[in-house]
N, C-alpha and C positions, 0 to 999 in steps of 0.2 A: 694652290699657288695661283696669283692673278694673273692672267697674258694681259699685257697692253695692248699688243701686236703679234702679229703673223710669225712666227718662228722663222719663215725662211726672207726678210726682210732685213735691209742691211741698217746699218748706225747712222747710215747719211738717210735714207726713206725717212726714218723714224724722228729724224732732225728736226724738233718743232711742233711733232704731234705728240711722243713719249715723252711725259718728265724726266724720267728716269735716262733715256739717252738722249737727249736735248742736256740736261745736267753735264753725264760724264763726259759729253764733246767737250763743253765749253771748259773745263778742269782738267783735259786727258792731257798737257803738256807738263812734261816732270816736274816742273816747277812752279808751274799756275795757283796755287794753294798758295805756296812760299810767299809767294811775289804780291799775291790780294792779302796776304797776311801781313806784311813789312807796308803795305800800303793803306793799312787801317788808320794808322796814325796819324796821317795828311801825307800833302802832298812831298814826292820825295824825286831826289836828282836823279838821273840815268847811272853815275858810279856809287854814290851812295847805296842806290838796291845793290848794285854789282858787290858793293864790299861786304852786303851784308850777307850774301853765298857768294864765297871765293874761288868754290869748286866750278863754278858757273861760268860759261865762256861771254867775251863780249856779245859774240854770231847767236849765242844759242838766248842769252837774255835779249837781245834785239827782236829775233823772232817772238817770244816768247808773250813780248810788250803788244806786239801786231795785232798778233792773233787776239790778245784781252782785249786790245782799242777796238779791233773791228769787228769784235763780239758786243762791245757797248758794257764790257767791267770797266776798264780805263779810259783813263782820259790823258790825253798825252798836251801838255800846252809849251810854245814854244816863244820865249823871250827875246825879242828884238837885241841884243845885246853881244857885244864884242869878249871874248869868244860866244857863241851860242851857247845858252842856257835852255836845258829843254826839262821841265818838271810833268812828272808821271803821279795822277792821283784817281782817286776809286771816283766814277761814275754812283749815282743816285741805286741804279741795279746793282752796281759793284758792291755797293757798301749795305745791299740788301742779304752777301753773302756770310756776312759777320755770324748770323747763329747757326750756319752751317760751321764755320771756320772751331766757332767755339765748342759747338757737340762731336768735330773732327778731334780737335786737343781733348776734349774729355773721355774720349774713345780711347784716343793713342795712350793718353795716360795707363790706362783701365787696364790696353792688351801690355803694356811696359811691367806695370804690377803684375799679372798673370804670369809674364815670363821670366819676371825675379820669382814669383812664388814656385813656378814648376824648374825652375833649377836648383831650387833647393833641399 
């Protein structure tokens, strides 16, 4: 097995030098995946994401937005207009995550069929 790093080195050290934890930082919010996913499509409104996971709180989608803008996935642009319009779309890196996104769905598919097959 390869070491990248020092076993006794934490996720924040490793932040920028490991692919591998440099990756799962930027994706480690429960919904990070979801959210660059619903965002492939273009640009979309702050309740429109919201509606699209309903289980999702306004607090926890707001954070969730931050954290992607100020990692450089999203791009958050805000519309001069009565009420404020604020549209959320994938950065140039963001939209670099797409065949991560797509070998995640053909993954989760794969382990979905394995767990209909071993229940039956």
């Amino acid at each position: 097995m390869k070491q990248l790093f020092e076993t006794d080195s934490t996720m924040e050290e490793r932040f920028g030098k490991c692919p591998y934890a440099t990756a799962q930082s930027l994706i480690s919010g429960k919904w990070a995946i979801l959210i660059l996913h619903y965002l492939e499509d273009g640009p979309i409104r702050f309740n429109e994401l919201q509606r699209c996971m309903p289980k999702m709180t306004h607090a926890t989608l707001s954070v969730q937005l931050k954290a992607l803008v100020d990692n450089g996935l999203v791009e958050r642009k805000q519309y001069e207009a009565i009420p404020p319009r604020v549209e959320y779309s994938l950065t140039d890196m963001g939209r670099k995550f797409h065949p991560v996104i797509e070998a995640l769905q053909n993954w989760g598919q794969d382990y979905i069929d394995f767990l209909r097959t071993n229940k039956e």
